[in-house]
C-alpha positions as CSV (number, residue, x, y, z in Angstrom):
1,X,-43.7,-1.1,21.9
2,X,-40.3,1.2,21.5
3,X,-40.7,4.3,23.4
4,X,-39.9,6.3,20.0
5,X,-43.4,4.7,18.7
6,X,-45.2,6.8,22.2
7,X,-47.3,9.7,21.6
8,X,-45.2,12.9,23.0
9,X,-48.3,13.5,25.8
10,X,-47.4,9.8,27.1
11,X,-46.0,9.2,30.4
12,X,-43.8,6.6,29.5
13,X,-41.6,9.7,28.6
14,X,-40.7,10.5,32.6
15,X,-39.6,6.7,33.0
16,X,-35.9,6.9,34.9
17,X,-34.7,4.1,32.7
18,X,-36.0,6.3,29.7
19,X,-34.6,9.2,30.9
20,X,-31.2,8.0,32.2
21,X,-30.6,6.8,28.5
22,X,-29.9,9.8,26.6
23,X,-27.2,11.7,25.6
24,X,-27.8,15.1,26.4
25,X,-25.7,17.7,24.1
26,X,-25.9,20.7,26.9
27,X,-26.2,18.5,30.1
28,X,-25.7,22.2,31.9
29,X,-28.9,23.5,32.2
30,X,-29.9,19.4,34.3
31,X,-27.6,21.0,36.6
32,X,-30.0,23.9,37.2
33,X,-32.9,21.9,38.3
34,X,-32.3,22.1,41.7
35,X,-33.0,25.7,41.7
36,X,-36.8,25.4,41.4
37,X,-37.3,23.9,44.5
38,X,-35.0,26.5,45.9
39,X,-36.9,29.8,44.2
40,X,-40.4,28.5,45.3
41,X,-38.8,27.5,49.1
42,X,-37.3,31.1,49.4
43,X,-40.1,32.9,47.2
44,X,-42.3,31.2,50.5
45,X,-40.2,32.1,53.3
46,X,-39.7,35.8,51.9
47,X,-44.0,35.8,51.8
48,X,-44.6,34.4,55.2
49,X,-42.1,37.1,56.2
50,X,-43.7,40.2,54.7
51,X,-47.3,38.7,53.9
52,X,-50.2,41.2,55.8
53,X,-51.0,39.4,58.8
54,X,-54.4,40.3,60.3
55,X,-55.4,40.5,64.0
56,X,-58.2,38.5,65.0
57,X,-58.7,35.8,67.3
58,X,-60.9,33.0,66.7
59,X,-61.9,30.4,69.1
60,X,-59.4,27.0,68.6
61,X,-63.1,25.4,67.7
62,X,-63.3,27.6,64.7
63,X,-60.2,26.7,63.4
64,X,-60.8,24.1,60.6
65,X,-58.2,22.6,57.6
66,X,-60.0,22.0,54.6
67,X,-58.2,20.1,52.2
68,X,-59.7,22.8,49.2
69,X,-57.0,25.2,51.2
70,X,-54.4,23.3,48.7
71,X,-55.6,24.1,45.5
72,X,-53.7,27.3,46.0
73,X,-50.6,25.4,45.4
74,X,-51.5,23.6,41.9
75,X,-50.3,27.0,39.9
76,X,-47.3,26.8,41.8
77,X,-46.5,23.6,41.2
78,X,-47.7,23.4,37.2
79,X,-45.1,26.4,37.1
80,X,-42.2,24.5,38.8
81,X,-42.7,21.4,36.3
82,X,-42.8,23.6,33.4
83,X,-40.0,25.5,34.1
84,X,-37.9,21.5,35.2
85,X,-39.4,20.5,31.8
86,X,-38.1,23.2,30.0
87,X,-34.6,22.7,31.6
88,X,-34.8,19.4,30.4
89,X,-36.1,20.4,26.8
90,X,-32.4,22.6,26.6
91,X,-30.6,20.1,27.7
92,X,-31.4,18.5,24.1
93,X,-31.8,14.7,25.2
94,X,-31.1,12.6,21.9
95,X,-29.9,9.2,21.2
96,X,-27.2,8.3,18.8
97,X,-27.0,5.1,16.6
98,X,-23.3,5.3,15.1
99,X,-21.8,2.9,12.9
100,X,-18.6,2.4,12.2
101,X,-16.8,1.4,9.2
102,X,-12.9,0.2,8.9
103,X,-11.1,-0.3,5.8
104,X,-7.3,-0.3,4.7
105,X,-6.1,0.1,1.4
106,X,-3.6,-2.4,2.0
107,X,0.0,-3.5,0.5
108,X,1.6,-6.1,-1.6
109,X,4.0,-8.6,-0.1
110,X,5.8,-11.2,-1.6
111,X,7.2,-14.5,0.6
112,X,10.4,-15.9,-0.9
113,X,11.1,-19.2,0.9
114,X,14.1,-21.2,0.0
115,X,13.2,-25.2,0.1
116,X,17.0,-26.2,-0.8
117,X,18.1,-29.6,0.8
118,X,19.6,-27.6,3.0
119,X,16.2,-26.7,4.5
120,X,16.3,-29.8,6.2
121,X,18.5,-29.1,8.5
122,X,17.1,-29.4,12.1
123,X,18.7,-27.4,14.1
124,X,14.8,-25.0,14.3
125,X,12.0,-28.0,14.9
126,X,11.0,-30.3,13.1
127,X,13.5,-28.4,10.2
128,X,14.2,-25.3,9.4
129,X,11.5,-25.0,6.0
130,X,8.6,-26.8,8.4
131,X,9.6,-24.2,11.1
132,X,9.4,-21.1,8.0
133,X,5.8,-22.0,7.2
134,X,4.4,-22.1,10.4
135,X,5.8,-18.3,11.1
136,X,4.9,-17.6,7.8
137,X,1.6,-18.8,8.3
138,X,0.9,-17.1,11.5
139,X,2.1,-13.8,9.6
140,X,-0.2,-14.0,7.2
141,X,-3.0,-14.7,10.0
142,X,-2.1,-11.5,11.3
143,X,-3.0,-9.4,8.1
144,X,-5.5,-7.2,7.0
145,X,-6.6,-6.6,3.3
146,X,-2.9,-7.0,1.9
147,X,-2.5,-8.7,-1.1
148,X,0.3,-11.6,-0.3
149,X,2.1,-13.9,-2.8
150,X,4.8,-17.0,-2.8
151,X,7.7,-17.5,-4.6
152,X,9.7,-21.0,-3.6
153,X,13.1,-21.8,-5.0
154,X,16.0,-24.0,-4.8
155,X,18.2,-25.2,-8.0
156,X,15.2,-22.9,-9.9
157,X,12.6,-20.3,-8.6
158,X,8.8,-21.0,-8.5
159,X,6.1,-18.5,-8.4
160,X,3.3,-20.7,-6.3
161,X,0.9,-18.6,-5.7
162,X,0.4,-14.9,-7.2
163,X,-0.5,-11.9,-4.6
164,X,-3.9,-12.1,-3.3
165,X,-6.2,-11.7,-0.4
166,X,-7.7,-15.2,0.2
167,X,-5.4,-16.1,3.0
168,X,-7.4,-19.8,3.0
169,X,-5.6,-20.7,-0.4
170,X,-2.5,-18.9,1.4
171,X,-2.7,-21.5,4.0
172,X,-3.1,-23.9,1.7
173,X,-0.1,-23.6,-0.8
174,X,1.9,-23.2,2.1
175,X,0.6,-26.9,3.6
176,X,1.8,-28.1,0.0
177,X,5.2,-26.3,0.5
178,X,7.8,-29.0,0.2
179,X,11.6,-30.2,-1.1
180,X,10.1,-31.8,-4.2
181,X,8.5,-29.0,-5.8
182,X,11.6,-28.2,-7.4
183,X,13.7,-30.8,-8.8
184,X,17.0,-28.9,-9.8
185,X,19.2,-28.7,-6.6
186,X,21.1,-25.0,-5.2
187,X,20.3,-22.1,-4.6
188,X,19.1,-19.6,-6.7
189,X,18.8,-16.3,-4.8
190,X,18.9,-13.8,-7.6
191,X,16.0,-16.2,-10.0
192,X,14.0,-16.2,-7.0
193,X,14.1,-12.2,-6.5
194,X,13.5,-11.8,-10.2
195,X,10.4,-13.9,-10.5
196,X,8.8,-12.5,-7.2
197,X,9.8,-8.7,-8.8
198,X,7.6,-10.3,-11.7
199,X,5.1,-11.0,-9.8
200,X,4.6,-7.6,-8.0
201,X,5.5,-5.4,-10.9
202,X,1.9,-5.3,-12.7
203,X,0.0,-3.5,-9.5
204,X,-2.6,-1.4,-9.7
205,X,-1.7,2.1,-11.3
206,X,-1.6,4.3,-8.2
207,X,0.3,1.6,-5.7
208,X,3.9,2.5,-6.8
209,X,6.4,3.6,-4.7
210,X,6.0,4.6,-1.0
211,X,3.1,6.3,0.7
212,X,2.4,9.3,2.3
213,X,4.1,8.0,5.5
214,X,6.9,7.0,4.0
215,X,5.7,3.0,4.0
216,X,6.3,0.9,0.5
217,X,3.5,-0.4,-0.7
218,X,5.4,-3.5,-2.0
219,X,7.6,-5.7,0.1
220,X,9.6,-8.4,-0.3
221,X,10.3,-11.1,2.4
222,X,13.1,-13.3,1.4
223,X,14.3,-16.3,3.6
224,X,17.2,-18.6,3.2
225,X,20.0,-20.5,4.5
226,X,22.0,-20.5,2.2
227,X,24.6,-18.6,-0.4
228,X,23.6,-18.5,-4.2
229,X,24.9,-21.6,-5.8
230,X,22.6,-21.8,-8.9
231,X,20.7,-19.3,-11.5
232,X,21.1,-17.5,-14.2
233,X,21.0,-14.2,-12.8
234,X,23.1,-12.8,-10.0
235,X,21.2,-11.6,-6.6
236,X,22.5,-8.3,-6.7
237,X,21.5,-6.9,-10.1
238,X,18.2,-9.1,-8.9
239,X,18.1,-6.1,-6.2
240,X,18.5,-4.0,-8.2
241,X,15.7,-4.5,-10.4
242,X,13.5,-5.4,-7.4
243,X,14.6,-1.7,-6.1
244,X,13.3,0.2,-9.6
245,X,10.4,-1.2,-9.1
246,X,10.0,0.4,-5.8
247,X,9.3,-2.9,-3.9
248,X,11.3,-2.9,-0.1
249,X,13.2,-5.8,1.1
250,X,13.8,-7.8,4.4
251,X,16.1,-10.6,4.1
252,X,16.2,-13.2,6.9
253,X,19.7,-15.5,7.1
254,X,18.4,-18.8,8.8
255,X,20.5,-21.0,10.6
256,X,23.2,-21.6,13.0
257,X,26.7,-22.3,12.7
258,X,29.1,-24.9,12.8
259,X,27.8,-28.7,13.5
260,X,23.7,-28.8,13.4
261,X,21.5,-32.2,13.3
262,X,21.0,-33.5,9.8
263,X,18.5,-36.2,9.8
264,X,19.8,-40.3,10.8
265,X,22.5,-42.2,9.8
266,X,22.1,-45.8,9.6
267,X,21.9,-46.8,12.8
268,X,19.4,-44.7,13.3
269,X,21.3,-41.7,15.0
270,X,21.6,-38.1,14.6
271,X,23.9,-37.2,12.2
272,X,25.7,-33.7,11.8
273,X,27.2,-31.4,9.5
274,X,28.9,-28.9,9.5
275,X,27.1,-25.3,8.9
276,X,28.6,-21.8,7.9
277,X,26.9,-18.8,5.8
278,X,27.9,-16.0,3.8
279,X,25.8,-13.3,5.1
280,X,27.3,-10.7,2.6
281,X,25.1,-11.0,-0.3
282,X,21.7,-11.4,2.1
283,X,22.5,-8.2,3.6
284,X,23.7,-6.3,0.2
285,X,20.5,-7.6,-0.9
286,X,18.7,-5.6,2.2
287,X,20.7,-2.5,2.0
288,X,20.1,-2.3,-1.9
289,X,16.0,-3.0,-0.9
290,X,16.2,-0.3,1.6
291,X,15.2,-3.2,4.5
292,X,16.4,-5.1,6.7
293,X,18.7,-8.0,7.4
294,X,18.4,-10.3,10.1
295,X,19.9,-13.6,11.3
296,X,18.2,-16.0,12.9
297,X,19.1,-19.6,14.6
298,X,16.1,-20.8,16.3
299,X,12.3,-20.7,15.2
300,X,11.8,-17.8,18.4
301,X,13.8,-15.4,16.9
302,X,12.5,-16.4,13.5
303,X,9.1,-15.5,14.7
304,X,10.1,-12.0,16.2
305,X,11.6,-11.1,12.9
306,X,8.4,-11.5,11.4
307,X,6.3,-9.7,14.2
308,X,8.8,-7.2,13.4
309,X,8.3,-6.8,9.9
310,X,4.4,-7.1,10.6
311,X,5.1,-4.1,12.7
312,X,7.1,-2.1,10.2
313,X,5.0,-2.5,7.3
314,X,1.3,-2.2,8.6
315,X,-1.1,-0.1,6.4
316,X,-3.1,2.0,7.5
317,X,-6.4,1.5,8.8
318,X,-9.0,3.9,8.2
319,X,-12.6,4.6,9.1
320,X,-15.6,6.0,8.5
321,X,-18.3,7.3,10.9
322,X,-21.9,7.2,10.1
323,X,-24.2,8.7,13.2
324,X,-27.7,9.0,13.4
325,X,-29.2,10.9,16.2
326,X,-32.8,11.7,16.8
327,X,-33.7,14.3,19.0
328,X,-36.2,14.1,21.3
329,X,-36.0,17.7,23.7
330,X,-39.1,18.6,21.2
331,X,-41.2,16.6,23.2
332,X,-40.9,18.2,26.5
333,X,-40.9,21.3,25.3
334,X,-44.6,20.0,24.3
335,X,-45.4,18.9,27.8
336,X,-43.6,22.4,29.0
337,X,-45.6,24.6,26.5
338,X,-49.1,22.6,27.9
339,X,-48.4,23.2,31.7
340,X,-47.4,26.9,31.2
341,X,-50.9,27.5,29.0
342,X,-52.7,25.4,31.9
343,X,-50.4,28.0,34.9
344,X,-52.0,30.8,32.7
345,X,-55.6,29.2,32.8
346,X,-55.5,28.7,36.5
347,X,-54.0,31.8,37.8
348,X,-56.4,34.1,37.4
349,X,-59.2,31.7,38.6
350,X,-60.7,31.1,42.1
351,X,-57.4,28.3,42.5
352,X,-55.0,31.3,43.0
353,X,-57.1,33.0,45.4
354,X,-58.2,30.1,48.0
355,X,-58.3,31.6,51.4
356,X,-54.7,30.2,52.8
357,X,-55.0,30.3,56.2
């Protein structure tokens, strides 16, 4: 049975493993037990000192201890516990049963990922678009409560998945990520910004714009290798737009240059071309977005980009504290308050006045 269930005149109260649990609010006055023992030590010595002493002999045969001689010290010692009990009573033991409970508002961000031919590059492993959805996997992994969507483009931009919080569909689309989803070849930067800004632009009333620490609540990841090539509308006025609707943006240039691997000829060995970029536009695009640009050339540096943004643009957790606490000082007070009436019943009796000697 749970010591809470005890009667408060039960022993079980004085166990050490019961009384070692608590939490006691004014752990003080446990400090001032030893001081009982003390008073009733000196209280004796100063009464041996001064007590009236009379003189009269008595043969060694007549001396006899009774054991009824130590009755005299039961008031004494029914003092000394209610006064330790009563220490123990202000000390307020309790326990505490607090629950704890986290919660984010979170944020909306949008992963652009360019799956031009290009993409197939190999200088990251396998490729360069195999190597952005394993990152972009593992980012996701590392989120809390935000809502995440993907946008996927080449000659044309796709939205493949709108913003949401099952990250197990997430994983999914991502698995299904590949060159022939779109069938038009280039690159269309500024379609791809505009149908992600789309996609983010019909939040919940309340989520615009920044927070109180300064954090968007709507990002924009955009990846590629490449410059725009195809589209109908230019990446800059894309920015733009994105910007008015208050969403941030990191772009991530991927890709080394000059000659990288480029699947097999056919013989059967590695072929290469040769590789350049224009980082101008990805970086306008930043700067416009109030991001970041970075450039990347291996799937390492590609993944601390994204531990970085996962750094930046972490929302806040919160929590709430719930804590019950049940006090239980009450019941030595009881078992004070019934050894000081039984010290009062006693001390005028016969107990107080056995001969002591």
């Amino acid at each position: 049975m749970p010591i809470e269930n005890e009667n408060w005149f039960s022993l079980n109260w004085f166990q050490p493993s019961v009384l070692s649990n608590y939490e006691y609010q004014h752990i003080f006055f446990l400090y001032l037990l030893p001081l009982i023992p003390l008073f009733f030590i000196i209280r004796w010595l100063i009464g041996l000192r001064s007590g009236q002493k009379l003189p009269i002999a008595f043969p060694k045969s007549a001396l006899k201890q009774s054991p009824i001689t130590y009755l005299r010290l039961i008031p004494a010692l029914l003092i000394a516990l209610a006064a330790a009990l009563l220490l123990l009573a202000m000390a307020r033991p309790q326990k505490s049963n607090e629950q704890v409970e986290q919660w984010s508002e979170g944020i909306d961000i949008m992963l652009v990922i360019d799956i031009s031919e290009s993409m197939r590059i190999e200088d990251f492993k396998p490729n360069r678009l195999q190597a952005a959805k394993d990152v972009a996997r593992d980012f996701i992994a590392g989120r809390m409560q935000d809502r995440i969507g993907l946008v996927v483009f080449s000659g044309d931009a796709y939205s493949l998945s709108p913003l949401t919080t099952d990250y197990e569909l997430l994983y999914k689309f991502i698995e299904d990520i590949d060159f022939s989803l779109i069938e038009s070849r280039g690159t269309a930067i500024g379609s791809a910004l505009a149908v992600a800004t789309n996609r983010m632009r019909d939040v919940e009333e309340g989520s615009e714009g920044p927070d109180r620490e300064g954090k968007a609540s709507k990002v924009m990841v955009l990846l590629s290798d490449g410059d725009n090539t195809a589209g109908n509308l230019d990446p800059i006025t894309a920015a733009e737009l994105a910007h008015a609707y208050s969403i941030k943006i990191y772009s991530i240039a991927i890709g080394k240059e000059g000659k990288v691997p480029f699947g097999k000829d056919f013989f059967g060995n590695t072929r290469y071309v040769e590789n350049s970029l224009d980082e101008t536009t990805l970086r306008e695009i930043a700067k416009i977005g109030e991001g970041e640009f970075y450039r990347v050339s291996n799937k390492e540096a590609l993944e601390e980009v994204f531990d970085l943004i996962d750094k930046y643009e972490k929302a806040e957790i919160k929590e709430t504290r719930y804590k019950d606490t049940t006090d239980f000082y009450w019941i030595y007070l009881s078992w004070a308050i019934a050894l000081f009436l039984l010290w009062l019943l006693l001390k005028s009796t016969f107990v107080s006045n056995v001969l002591k000697d």
